[in-house]
C-alpha positions as CSV (number, residue, x, y, z in Angstrom):
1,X,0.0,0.0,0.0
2,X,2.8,2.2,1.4
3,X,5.0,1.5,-2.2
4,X,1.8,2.3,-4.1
5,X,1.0,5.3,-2.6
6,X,4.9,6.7,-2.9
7,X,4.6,5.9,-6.6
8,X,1.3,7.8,-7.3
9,X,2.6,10.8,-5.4
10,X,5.8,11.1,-7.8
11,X,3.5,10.8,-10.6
12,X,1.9,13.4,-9.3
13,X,5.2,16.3,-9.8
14,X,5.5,16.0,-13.6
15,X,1.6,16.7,-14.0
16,X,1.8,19.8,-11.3
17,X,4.7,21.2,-13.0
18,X,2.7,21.0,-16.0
19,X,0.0,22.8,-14.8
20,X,2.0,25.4,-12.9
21,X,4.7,26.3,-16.0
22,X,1.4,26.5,-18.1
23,X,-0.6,28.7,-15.7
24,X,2.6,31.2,-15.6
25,X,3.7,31.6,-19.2
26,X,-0.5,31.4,-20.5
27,X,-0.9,34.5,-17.9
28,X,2.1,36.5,-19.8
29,X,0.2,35.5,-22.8
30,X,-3.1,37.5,-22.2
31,X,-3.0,41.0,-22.9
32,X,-2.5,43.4,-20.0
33,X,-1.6,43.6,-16.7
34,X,-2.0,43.2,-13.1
35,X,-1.3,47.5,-12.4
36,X,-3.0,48.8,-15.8
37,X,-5.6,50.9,-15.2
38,X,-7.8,54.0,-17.2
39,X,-5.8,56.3,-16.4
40,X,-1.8,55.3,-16.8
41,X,0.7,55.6,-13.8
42,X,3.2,58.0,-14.3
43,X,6.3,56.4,-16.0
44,X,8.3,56.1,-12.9
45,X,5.8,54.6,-10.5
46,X,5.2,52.3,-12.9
47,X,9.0,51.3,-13.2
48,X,9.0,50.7,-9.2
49,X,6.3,49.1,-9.1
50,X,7.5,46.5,-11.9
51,X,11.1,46.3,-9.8
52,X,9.4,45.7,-6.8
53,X,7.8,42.4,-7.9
54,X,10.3,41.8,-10.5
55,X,8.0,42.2,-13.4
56,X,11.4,44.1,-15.2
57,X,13.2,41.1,-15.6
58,X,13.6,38.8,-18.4
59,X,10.3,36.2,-18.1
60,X,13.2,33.3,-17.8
61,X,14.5,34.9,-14.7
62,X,10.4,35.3,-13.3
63,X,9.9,31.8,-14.5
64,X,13.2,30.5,-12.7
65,X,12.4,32.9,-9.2
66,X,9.1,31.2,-9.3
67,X,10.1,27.6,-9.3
68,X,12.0,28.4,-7.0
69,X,9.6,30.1,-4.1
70,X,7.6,26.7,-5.2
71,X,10.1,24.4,-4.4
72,X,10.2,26.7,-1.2
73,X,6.4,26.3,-0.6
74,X,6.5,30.3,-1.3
75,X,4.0,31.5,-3.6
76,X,4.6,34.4,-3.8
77,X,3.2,37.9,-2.9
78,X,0.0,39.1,-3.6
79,X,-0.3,42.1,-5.9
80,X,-3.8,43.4,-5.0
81,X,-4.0,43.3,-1.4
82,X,-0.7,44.7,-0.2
83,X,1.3,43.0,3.0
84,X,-0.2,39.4,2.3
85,X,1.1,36.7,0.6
86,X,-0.7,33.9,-1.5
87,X,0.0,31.2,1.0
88,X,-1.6,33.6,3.9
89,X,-4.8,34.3,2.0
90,X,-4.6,30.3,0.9
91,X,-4.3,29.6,4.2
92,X,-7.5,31.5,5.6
93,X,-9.9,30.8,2.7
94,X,-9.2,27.0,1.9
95,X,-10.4,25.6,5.0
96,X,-13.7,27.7,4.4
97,X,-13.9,26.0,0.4
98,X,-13.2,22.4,2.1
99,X,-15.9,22.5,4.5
100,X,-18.2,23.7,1.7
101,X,-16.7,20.7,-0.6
102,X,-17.4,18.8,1.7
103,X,-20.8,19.5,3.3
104,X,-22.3,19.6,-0.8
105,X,-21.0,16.4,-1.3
106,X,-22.4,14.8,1.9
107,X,-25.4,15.9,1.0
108,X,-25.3,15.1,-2.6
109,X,-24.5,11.5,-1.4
110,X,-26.9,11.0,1.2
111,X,-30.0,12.5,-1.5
112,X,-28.3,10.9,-4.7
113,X,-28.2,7.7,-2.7
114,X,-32.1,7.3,-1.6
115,X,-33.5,9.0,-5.0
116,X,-31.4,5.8,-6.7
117,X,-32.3,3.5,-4.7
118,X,-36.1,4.6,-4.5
119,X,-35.9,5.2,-8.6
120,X,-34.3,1.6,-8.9
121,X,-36.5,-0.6,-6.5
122,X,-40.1,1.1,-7.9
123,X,-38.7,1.6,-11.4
124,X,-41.3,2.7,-14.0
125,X,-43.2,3.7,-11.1
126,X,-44.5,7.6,-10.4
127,X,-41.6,7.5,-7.9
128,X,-39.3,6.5,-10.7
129,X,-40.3,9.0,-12.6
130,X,-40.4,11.6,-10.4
131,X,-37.0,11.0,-9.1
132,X,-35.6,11.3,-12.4
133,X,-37.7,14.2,-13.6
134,X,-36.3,16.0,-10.7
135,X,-32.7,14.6,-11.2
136,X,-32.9,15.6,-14.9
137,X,-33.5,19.4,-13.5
138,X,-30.8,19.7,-11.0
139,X,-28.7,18.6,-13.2
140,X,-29.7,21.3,-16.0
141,X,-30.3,24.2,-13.6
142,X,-27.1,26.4,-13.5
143,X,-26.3,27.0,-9.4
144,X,-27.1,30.7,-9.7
145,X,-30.0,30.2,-10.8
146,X,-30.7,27.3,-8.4
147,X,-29.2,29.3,-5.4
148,X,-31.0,32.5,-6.3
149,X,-34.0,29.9,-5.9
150,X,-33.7,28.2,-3.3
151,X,-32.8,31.9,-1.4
152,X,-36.3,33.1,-2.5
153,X,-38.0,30.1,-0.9
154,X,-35.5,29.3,2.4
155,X,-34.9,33.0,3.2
156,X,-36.9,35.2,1.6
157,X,-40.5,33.4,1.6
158,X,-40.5,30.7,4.6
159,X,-37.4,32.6,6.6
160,X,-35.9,29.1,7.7
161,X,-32.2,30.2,6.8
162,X,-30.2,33.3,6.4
163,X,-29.5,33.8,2.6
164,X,-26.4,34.9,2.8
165,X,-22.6,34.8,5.5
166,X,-20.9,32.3,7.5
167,X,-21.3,32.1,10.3
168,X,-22.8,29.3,12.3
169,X,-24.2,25.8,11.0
170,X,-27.7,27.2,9.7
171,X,-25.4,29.6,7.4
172,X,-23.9,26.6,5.8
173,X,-27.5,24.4,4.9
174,X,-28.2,26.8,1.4
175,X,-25.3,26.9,0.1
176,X,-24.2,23.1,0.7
177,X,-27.7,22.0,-1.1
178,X,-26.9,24.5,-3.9
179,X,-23.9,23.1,-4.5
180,X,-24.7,19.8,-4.0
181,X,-28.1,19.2,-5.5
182,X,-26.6,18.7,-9.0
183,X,-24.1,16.2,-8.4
184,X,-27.0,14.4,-6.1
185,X,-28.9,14.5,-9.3
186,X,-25.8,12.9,-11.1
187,X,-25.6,10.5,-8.4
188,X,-29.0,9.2,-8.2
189,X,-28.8,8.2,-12.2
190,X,-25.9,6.9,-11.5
191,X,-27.1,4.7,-8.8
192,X,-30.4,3.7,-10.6
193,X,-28.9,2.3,-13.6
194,X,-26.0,0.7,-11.5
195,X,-28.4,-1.4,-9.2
196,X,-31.0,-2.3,-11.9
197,X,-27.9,-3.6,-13.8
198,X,-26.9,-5.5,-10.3
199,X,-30.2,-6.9,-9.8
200,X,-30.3,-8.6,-13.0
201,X,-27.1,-11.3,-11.8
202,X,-27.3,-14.8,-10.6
203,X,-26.5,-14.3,-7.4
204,X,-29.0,-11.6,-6.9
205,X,-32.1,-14.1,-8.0
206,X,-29.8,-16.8,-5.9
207,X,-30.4,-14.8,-3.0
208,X,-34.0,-14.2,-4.1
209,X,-34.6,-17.7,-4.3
210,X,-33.1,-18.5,-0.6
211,X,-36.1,-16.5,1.0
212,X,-34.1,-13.2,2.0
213,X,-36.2,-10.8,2.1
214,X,-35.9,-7.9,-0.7
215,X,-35.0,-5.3,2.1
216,X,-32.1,-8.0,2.9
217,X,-31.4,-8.3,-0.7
218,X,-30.8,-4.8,-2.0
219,X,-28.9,-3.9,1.5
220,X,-26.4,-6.5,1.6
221,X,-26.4,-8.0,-1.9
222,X,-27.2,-5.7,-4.7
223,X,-25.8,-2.2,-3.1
224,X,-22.5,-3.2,-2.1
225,X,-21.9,-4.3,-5.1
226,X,-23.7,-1.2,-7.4
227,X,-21.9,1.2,-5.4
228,X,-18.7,1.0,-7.6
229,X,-19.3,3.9,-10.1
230,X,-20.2,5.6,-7.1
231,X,-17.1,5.1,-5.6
232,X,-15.3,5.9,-8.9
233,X,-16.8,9.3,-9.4
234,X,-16.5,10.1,-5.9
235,X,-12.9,11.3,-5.8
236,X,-13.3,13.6,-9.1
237,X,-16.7,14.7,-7.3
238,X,-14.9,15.9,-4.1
239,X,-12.8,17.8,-6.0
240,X,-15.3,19.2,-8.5
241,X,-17.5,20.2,-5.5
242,X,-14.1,22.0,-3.8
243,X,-12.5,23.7,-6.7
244,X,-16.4,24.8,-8.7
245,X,-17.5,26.7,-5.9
246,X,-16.6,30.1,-7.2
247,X,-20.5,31.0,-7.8
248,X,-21.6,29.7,-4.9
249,X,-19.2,31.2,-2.7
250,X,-20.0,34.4,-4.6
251,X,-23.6,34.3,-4.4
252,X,-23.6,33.3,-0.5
253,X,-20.8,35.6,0.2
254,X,-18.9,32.9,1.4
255,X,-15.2,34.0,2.4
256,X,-13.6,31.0,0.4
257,X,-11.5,30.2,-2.2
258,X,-13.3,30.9,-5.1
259,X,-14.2,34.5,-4.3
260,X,-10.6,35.6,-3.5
261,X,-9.8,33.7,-7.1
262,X,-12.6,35.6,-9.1
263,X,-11.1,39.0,-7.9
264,X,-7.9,37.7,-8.8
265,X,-8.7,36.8,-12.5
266,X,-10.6,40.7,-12.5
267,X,-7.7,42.1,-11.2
268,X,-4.8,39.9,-12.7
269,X,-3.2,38.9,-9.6
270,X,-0.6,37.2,-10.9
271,X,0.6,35.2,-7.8
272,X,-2.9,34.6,-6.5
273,X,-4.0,33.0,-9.3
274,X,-1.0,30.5,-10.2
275,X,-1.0,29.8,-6.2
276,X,-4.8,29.0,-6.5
277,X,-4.7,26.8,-9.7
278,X,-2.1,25.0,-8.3
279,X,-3.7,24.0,-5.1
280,X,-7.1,23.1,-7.0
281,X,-4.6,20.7,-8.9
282,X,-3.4,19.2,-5.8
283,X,-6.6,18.7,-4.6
284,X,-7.8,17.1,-7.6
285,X,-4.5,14.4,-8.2
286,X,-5.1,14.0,-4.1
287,X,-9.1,12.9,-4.9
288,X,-7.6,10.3,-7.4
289,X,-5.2,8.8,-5.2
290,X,-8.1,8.4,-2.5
291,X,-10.4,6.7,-5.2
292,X,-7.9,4.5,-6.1
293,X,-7.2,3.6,-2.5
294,X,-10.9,3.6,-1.8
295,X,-10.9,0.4,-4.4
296,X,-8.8,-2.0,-1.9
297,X,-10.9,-1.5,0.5
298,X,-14.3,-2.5,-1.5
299,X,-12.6,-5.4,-3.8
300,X,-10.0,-7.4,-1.4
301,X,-9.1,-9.3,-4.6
302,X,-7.6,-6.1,-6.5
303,X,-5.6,-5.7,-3.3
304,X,-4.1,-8.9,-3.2
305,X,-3.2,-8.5,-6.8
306,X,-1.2,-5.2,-6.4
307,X,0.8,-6.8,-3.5
């Protein structure tokens, strides 16, 4: 496990230095910069300015000073919020992005996993279709839209939560379930087709035909072996959930992640955004390896195999 695990991880360098050297020269690419404005800085302001963070050297020497500070775990200073560094304002916001990761997809698991399960065992009933024609909809409503929404209704109509903040528990309920309803939509087709293709085995009717019940039977039988895909989308999903929360965290004015990388794509914060890309990479190579790991724990057999 240990050997597997080491191995992963050192894949994992080449593809993040990848992403990192193309996130750095694609920025010098775009036109403009992070200190243009309407109305140009006088000639020699601007030439401090561009000493002070280097932006006057040759982009070799930027690229090589930037490897650097990231072999360093430095990423840098940030250029629109003056005396803070990337890794400080990473270091205040993340946590805030997890816990909403997190939260959307616990939800998204626990309603994706009884609207499947539901859909599956009454298929082609009004259940089944209901479940599905509400499934199609999360999945097609865009989350400002279905924030906006579900603000109206929560906050605005029935004043059970606060639309907006975060600050205690009942701050978190909106905008984990707008967040998280589309991938429970995803989830619950997911689950559906993934048991009805399970119940159709031999040792399902086997089962059947021993006098388990059908509670007994889809339990113990048919859902531990349907929740695969599940398990196989999961990792991806976590990080989907993490790293797409920009319009959620937005809407809610959440003090994440996302919002701090929205202002620095407007403002062309160099550092902010390269230090931001990069830790939604990690986070996303980090969901794989935990997917992968997740698999020797369901199917003993592929364990013995690796070892």
């Amino acid at each position: 496990m240990i050997p597997f695990i080491f191995k992963r991880l050192l894949y994992s360098i080449p593809v993040l230095l990848i992403i990192s050297t193309f996130t750095f020269f694609i920025l010098l690419v775009v036109p403009g910069g992070p200190f243009d404005q309407e109305k140009k800085l006088p000639p020699d302001i601007q030439a401090n300015i561009e000493a002070k963070y280097h932006l006057n050297e040759p982009v070799w020497k930027q690229y090589a000073d930037y490897l650097k500070g990231l072999m360093r775990g430095d990423l840098g200073p940030s250029y629109k919020y003056p005396g803070r560094t990337v890794n400080e304002i990473i270091g205040d916001t993340f946590p805030v992005s997890i816990e909403l990761g997190l939260l959307a997809f616990g939800a998204a698991l626990g309603l994706g996993l009884v609207s499947g399960i539901l859909a599956a065992v009454y298929k082609h009933s009004w259940i089944d279709r209901m479940g599905m024609l509400i499934a199609s909809a999360g999945l097609s409503l865009p989350a400002f839209v279905l924030g906006a929404f579900l603000i109206f209704i929560f906050s605005v109509y029935l004043r059970w939560f606060p639309p907006a903040l975060w600050e205690g528990w009942i701050y978190r309920v909106l905008p984990a379930m707008t967040l998280g309803i589309g991938a429970s939509a995803y989830i619950a087709r997911l689950v559906r087709s993934s048991i009805l293709d399970v119940s159709s085995q031999d040792f399902v009717r086997t089962a059947r035909a021993k006098g388990l019940s059908e509670k007994s039977v889809i339990l113990k039988h048919v859902l531990r072996n349907a929740i695969s895909p599940v398990v196989t989308i999961s990792g991806p999903l976590i990080a989907g959930l993490i790293t797409g929360s920009f319009i959620v965290e937005y809407l809610f004015s959440i003090p994440g992640m996302g919002r701090y990388f929205i202002t620095a794509v407007t403002n062309r914060d160099y550092p902010l955004i390269m230090g931001v890309t990069l830790v939604y990479a990690v986070v996303i190579v980090l969901a794989n390896i935990l997917v992968d790991l997740l698999y020797f724990v369901i199917d003993p057999r592929q364990k013995i195999s690796e070892e």
